[in-house]
N, C-alpha and C positions, 0 to 999 in steps of 0.2 A: 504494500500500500504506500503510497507517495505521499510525503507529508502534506503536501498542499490539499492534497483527496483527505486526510484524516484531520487537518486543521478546517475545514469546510465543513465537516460533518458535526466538528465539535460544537463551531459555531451556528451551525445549524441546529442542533440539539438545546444550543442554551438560547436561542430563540424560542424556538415554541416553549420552554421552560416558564420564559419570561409572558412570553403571551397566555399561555397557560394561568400563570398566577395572575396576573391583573386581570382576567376573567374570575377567575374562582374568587378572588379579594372582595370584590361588592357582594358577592354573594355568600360570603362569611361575614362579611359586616351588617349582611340585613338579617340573617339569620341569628346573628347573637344580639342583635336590635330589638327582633321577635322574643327572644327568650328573656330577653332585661325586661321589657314594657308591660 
């Protein structure tokens, strides 16, 4: 594997990481909004 292919992948990996969590984040903060109220 060629670093440039394995540094792309990483970066690509902690992308959707990233977009992964600022989706799920509003929906843990309305969720324990729910449970506090």
């Amino acid at each position: 594997m060629k670093l440039k292919t394995k540094y792309r992948i990483t970066f690509l990996s902690c992308n959707l990481l990233t977009e992964a969590e600022s989706a799920v984040r509003p929906l843990q903060a309305k969720a324990g909004f729910a449970l506090f109220s």
